[in-house]
Each structure stands twice: as C-alpha cells, then as structure tokens.
C-alpha positions as CSV (number, residue, x, y, z in Angstrom):
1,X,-227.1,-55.5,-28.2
2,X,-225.3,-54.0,-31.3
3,X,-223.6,-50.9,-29.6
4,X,-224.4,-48.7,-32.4
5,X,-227.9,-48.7,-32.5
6,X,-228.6,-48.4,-29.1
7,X,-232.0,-47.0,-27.9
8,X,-232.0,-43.6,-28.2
9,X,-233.4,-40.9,-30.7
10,X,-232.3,-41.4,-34.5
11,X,-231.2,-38.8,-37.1
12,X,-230.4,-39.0,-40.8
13,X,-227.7,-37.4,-42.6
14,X,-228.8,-35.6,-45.7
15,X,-225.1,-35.2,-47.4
16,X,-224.9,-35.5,-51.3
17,X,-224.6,-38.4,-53.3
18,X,-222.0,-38.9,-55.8
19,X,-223.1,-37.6,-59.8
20,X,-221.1,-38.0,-62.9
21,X,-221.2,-36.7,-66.2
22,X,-219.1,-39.6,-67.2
23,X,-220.5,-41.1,-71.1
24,X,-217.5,-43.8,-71.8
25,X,-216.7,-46.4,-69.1
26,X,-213.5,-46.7,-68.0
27,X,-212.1,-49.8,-69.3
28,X,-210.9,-52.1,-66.2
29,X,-208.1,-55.2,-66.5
30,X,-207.7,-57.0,-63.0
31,X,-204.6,-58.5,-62.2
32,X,-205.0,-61.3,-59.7
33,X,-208.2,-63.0,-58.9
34,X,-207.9,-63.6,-55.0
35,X,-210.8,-62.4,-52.9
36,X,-210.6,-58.9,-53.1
37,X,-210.2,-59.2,-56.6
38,X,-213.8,-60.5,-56.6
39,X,-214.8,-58.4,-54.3
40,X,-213.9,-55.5,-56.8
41,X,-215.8,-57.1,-60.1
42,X,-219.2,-57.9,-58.2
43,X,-219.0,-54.3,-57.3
44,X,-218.5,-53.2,-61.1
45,X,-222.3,-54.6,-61.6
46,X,-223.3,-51.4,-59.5
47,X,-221.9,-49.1,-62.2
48,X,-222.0,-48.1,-65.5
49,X,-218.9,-45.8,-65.3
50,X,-215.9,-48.9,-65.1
51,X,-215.9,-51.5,-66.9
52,X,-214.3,-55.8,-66.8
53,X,-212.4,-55.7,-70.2
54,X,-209.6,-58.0,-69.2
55,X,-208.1,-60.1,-66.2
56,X,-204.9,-61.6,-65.8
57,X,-203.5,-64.0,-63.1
58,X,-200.5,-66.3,-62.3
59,X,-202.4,-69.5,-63.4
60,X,-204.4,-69.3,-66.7
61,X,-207.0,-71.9,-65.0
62,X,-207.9,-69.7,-62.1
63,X,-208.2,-66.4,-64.1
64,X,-210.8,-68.4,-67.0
65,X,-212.5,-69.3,-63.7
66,X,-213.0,-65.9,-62.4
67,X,-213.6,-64.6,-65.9
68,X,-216.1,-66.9,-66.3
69,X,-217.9,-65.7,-62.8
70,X,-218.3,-61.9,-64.0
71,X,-218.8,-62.3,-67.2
72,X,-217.0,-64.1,-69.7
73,X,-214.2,-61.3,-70.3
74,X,-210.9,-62.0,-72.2
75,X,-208.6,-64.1,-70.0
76,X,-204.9,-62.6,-70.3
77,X,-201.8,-65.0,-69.6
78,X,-199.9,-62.8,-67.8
79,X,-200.1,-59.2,-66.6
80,X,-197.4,-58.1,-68.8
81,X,-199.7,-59.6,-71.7
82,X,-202.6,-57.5,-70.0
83,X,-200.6,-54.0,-70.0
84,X,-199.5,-54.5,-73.5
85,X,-203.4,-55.5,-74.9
86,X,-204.4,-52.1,-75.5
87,X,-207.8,-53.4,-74.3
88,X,-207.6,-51.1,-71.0
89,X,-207.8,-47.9,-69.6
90,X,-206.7,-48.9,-66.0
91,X,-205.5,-51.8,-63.8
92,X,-206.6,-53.1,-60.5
93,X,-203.8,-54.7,-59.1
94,X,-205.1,-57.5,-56.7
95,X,-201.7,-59.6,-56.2
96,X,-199.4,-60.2,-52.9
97,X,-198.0,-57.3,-51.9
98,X,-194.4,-58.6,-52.7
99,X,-194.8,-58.2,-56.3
100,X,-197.3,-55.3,-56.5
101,X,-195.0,-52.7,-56.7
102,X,-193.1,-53.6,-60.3
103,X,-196.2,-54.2,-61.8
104,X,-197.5,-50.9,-60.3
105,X,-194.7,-49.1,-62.0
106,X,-195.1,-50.9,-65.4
107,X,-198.8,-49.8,-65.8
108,X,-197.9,-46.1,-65.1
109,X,-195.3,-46.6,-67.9
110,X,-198.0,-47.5,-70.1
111,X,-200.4,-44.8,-69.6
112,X,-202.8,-46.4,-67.6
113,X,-204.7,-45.4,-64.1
114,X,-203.8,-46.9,-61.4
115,X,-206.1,-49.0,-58.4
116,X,-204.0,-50.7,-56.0
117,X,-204.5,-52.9,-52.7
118,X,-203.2,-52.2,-50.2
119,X,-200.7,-52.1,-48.2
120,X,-197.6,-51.8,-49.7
121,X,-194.0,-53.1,-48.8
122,X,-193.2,-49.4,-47.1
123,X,-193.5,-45.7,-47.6
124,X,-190.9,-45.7,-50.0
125,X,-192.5,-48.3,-52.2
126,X,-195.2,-46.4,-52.7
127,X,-194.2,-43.0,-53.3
128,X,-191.9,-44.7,-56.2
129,X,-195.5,-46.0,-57.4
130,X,-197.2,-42.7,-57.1
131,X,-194.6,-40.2,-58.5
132,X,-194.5,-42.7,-61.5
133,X,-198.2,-42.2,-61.9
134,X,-197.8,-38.5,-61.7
135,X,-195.1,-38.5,-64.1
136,X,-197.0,-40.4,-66.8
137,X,-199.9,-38.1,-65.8
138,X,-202.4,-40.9,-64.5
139,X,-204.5,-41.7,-61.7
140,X,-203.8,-43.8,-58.5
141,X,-205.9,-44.7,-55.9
142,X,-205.5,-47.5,-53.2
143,X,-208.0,-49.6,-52.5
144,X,-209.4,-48.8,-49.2
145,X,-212.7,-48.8,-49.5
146,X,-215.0,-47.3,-46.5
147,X,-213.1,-44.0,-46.9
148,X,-215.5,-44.0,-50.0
149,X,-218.8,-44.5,-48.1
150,X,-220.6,-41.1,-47.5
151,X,-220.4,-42.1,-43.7
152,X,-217.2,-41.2,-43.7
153,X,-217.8,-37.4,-44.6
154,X,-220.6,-37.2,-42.4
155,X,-218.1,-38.1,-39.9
156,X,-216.2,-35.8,-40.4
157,X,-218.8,-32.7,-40.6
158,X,-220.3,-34.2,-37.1
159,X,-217.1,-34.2,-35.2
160,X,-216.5,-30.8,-34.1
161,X,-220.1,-30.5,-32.7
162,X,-220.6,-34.5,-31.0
163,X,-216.9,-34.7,-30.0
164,X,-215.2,-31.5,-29.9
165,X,-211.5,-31.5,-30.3
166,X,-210.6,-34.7,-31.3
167,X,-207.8,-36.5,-28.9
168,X,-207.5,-39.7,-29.9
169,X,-209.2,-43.2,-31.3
170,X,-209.2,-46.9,-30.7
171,X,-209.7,-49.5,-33.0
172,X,-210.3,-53.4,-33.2
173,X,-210.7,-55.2,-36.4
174,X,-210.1,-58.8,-36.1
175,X,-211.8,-61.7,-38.7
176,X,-210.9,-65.6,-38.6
177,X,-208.2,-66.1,-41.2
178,X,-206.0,-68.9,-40.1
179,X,-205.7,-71.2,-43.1
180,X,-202.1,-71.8,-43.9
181,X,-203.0,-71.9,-47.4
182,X,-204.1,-68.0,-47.4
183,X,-201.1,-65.7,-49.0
184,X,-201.7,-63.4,-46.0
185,X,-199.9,-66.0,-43.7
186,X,-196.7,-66.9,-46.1
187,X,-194.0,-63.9,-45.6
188,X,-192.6,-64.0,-48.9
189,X,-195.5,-63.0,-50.6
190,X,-197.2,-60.1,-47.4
191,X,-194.0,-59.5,-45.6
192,X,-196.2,-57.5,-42.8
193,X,-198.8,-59.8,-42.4
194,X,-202.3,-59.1,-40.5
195,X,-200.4,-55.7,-39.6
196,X,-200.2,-54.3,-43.1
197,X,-203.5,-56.2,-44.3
198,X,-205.8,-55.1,-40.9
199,X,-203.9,-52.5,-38.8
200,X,-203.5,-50.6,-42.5
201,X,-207.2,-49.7,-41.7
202,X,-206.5,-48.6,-38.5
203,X,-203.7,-46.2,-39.2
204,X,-206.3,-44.5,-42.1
205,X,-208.6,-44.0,-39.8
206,X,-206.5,-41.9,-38.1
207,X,-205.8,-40.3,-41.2
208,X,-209.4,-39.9,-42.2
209,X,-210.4,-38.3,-38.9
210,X,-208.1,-36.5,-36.8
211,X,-206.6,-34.1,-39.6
212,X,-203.1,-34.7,-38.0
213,X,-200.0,-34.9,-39.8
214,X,-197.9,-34.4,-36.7
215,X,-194.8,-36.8,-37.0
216,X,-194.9,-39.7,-34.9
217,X,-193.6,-39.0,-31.2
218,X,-194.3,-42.6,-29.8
219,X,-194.8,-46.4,-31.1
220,X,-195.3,-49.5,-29.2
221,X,-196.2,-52.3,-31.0
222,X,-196.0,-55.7,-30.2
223,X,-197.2,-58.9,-33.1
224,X,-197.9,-63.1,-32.7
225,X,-196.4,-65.0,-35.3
226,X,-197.9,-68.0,-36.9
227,X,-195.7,-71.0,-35.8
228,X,-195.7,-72.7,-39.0
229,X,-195.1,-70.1,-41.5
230,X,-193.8,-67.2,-39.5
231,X,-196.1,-64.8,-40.9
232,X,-197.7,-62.3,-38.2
233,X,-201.2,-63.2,-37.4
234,X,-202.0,-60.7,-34.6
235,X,-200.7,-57.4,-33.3
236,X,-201.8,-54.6,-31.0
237,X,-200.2,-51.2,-30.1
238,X,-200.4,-47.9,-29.2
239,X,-199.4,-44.2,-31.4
240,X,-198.8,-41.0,-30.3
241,X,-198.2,-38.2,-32.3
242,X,-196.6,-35.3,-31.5
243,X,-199.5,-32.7,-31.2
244,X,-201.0,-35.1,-28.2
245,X,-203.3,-37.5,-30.6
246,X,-203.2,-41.3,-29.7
247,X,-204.5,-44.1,-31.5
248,X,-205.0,-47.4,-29.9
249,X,-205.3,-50.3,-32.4
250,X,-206.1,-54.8,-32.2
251,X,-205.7,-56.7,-35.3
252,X,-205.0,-59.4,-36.7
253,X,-207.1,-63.0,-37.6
254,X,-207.1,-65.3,-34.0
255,X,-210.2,-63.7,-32.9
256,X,-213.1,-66.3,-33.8
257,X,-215.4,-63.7,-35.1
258,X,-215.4,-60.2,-37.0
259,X,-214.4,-57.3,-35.2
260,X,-214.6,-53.9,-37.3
261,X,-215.1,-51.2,-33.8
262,X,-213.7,-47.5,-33.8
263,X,-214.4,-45.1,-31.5
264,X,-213.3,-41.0,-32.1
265,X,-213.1,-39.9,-28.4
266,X,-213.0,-35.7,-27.9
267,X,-214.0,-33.5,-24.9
268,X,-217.8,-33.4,-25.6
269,X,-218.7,-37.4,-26.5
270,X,-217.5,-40.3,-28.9
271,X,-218.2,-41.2,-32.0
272,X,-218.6,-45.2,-32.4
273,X,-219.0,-47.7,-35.2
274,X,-219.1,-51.0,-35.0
275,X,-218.3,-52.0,-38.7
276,X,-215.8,-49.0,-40.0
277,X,-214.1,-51.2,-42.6
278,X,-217.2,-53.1,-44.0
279,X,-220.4,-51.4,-43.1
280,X,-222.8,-54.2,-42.0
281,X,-225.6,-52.8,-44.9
282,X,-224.0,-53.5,-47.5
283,X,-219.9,-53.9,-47.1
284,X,-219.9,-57.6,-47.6
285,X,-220.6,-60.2,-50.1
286,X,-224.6,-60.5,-48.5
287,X,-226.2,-57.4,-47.6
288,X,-228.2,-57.0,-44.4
289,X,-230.5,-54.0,-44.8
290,X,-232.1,-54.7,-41.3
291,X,-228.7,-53.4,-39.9
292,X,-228.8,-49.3,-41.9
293,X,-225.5,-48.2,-41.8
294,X,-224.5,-45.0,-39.6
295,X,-222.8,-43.8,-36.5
296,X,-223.8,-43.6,-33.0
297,X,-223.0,-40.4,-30.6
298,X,-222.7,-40.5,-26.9
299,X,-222.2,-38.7,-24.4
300,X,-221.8,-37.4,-20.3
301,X,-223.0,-40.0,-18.4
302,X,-225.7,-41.1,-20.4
303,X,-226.5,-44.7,-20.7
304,X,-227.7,-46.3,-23.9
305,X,-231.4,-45.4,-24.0
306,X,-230.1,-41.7,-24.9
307,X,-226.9,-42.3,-27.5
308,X,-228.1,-40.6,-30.6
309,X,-227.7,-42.7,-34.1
310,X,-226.8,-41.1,-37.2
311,X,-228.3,-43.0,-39.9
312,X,-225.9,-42.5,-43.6
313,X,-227.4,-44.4,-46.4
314,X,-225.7,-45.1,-49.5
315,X,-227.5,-46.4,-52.3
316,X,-224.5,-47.7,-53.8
317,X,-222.0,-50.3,-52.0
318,X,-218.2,-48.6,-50.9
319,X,-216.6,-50.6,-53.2
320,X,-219.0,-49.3,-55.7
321,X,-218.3,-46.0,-54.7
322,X,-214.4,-46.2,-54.8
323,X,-214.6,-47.7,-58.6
324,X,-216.8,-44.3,-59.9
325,X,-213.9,-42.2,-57.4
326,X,-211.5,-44.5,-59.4
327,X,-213.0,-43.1,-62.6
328,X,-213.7,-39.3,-62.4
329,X,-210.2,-39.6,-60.7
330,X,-208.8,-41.0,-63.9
331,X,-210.7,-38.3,-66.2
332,X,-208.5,-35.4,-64.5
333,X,-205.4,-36.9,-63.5
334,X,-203.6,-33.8,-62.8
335,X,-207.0,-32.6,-60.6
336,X,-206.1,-31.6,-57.6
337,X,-208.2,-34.7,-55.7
338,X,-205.3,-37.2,-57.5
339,X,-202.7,-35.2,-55.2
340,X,-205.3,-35.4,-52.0
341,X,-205.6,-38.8,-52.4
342,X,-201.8,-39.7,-52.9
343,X,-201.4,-37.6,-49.8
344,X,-203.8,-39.8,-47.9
345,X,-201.7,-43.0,-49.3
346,X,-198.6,-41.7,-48.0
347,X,-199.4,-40.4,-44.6
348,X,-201.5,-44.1,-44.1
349,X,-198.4,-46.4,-45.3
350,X,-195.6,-44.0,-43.1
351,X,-197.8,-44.5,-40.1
352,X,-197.8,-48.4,-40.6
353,X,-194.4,-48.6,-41.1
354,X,-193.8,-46.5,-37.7
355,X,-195.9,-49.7,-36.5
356,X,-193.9,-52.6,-37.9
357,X,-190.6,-50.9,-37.4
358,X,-192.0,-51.1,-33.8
359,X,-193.2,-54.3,-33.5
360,X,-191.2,-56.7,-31.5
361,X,-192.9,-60.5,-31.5
C-alpha cells in the first residue's frame, strides 16, 4: 500500500497557481550537461518565460550532444566563453560542486542571474556567491526544486490545524547510485558526497516547514564511505535545535530503491509524503498521473481507512515552476523575494554543514 493515499476521505487544495505578466523570455545558458542539467532543459519546454540560448560544458562533444537533445542551441567551448557571449540573461550552473563557486562569482560579475545546484562547498561559499549577486544587483536561486511545487505552500497553510505546533520531522531519501563513474562518488569533485547531494533536501525541509531559525543545539551524524573512492555514500543523523525541534534524517544511494518519505510530527497528527523531493505525478523524467500528487494527514489512533489525503495539483512540473520563480525573480532583483530566497539558501547550507562537521565515518 502507498502510505499516502491510504483509504480514507480525500480533499483538494484550491491554492493559486503561478501568473506572469512576463512578454520577453529570459535568455538561459547552461553550464554543465550532467543529469540535472537535462533535467532543467526538458523542463524549459513547459514554459515560455526562460529560454535555451546557449550551453557550455568541459568536453565540446558532450555539450553538442545535449545541445542537440533540446534543441540545437549554440554549443559554447567553455563557460568563460558562455559568460562573455552576450547571448544570455542568466546561467544555470549544473557542474561538480568543487568548481561551482568561481564560476558562480564570475556570472554575477557579468550581470547575469544566477540558478545554482546545490549544495555548495559550505555556508561561507555561498554567502560569497550571494552577496556577489546582490552587489551586481542580480538574482540567485538554488536549485531545489519541490520547494516550488504548490504542495509545499499548502503545507504549510495546513499545519497549524492537522499538526498543531510543529516539534520535529524525519526524513528518508535514498535512490541506487553506486556507479564509480558518477561525480557524486569522486571527493575532489562533491567533497560532501550523498550528504550534501541527498541530506541537502532533508535539512530544507526543515527549513521549509518548521519556521525555526534557532541555532543548532545538538548534531550526531555518522556517514559510509565508498571503499574505492572514499566518497560518502550513506549517512544518517539526528538535529536538534535549540527551541526543542528535531529532525531525524537517512540518506544516501545503498538502498536498492527510491526512498523520498517525510513526516511533520506536532501535537494534533502528522503530515506524511512519500515523494517530498520528486513528487511521483510529475517530479521525474516519466510522469505517473495515476499517482496525483498531495499529502496525507493522520491522526489519534486512527488506522489507515480514516487518514485524510490532501490532493495539490500542479499543472506545471516543479522544475517548471522553479525556472518561471527563476524568472520573475530576475525581473526584480532587489524585490524583497531575492532576499527570502537567499535567506532560505543560507539557513539550508549552515544546517548541512552542522551535519558534516558532525559526521564521523
């Protein structure tokens, strides 16, 4: 049985859907083509406000090849050739970790927005990366992308009535990722690993939902290390901060099947998912519509023939939805949602670095 949907009665959140005004696209140059980087140009074909002008990678080959994929666009040799084009508006920057932040800092120099993956090498690292951006007076967002899916808000507006004061939330988000091959087991180019890659998501859900920017009072963390290349694969651990919230968070790639669960746990009930990172509906590369994406309430000593689902449809994808944030972000990049969103950054990236400086292997 998929825990969310359950058996009981089912509701429908009527929040708003996301308008613009917005009349010229917001010209789009990708740097790196990994996954995520695909990811982030099949989600462009949902939109009319961003578009692919340009993409740069380390190898030529590989960037013609995902030019070629989304639309023949001009194929850059570099990224330094890609700032300097004058094609773009903004940057997506897609590469390892290790190297994200000069480029980061280069874009900002040149005027243009800036979307970044996450995570970053620590706290520091990015606030260099955003207080260049808000110097040069342009947008940065990182790239997390359910915090974009209305479910998210609805979330948050159902909390105070399904869970009552919020006192903590567990996580689990696990998928198979063991190749060797794969950048996010080599240290030297994601120095954190499955903890900055999956526990990120973790950590901004606690963020997202308990409101909390009480410093951290407690971390215990504790990572597996690949025994070829060193880099860490899995981790667990446990955060308290000092108003009294705990979050309890798995990660990592060993488990042989995806694992996206969160449950917000209060005095009335819990609030469970069991796809927070990549709604089922439409989060990944095939859509399953038989699966609509929502939240599931329960409560007392109710079994599952009386948990209440809370339906949240989205007619556009999360990474859809993130690009057109992206954008009306980029319009007002002195707006008051740029500093929000920095904010968010921040507090996510200081909480995972409470995590690895905890870690012990």
């Amino acid at each position: 049985m998929r825990l969310d949907l359950g058996a009981g009665p089912v509701e429908r959140w009527g929040g708003s859907t996301q308008n613009s005004s917005m009349t010229t696209p917001l010209r789009l140059g990708i740097i790196g083509t990994g996954f995520i980087a695909d990811v982030i140009a099949h989600a462009l074909r949902g939109t009319t406000e961003v578009t692919l002008n340009a993409v740069a990678s380390r190898r030529v080959e590989t960037a013609s090849a995902f030019a070629l994929r989304h639309g023949s666009v001009p194929v850059l040799e570099s990224w330094e050739s890609l700032l300097e084009s004058g094609t773009v508006d903004a940057v997506y920057v897609a590469t390892p970790t290790s190297v994200r932040e000069p480029i980061c800092l280069a874009a900002a120099a040149k005027g243009l927005a800036v979307l970044a993956d996450k995570p970053f090498l620590n706290r520091d690292s990015l606030q260099r990366i955003t207080q260049a951006c808000t110097q040069a007076g342009v947008a940065f967002l990182d790239g997390t992308h359910f915090t974009h899916h209305p479910r998210t808000q609805a979330v948050r507006e159902a909390l105070p009535l399904k869970t009552g004061p919020l006192q903590g939330l567990r996580t689990s988000f696990f998928f198979p990722a063991l190749d060797r091959n794969n950048i996010r087991l080599q240290p030297d180019k994601e120095p954190t690993g499955a903890i900055g890659d999956m526990a990120w998501y973790s950590m901004r859900a606690v963020v997202e939902y308990s409101g909390s920017d009480a410093p951290v009072a407690e971390c215990r963390s504790w990572a597996q290390r690949d025994a070829v290349t060193g880099g860490w694969i899995r981790g667990t651990g446990f955060v308290r901060l000092s108003d009294g919230f705990t979050a309890t968070w798995d990660a990592g790639y060993t488990v042989g099947a995806c694992l996206m669960d969160l449950d917000l746990m209060g005095t009335q009930g819990v609030i469970s998912m069991d796809d927070f990172v990549l709604d089922w509906e439409g989060g990944f590369g095939s859509p399953d519509t038989t699966l609509p994406v929502g939240f599931t309430h329960r409560f007392g000593m109710a079994n599952p023939a009386t948990w209440v689902r809370t339906e949240t449809p989205s007619p556009q994808r999360q990474s859809t939805r993130m690009l057109e944030a992206f954008a009306r972000l980029a319009r007002n990049p002195r707006g008051p949602e740029v500093a929000q969103s920095i904010r968010r950054s921040l507090r996510t990236q200081e909480l995972v670095d409470a995590v690895v400086a905890s870690l012990h292997d």
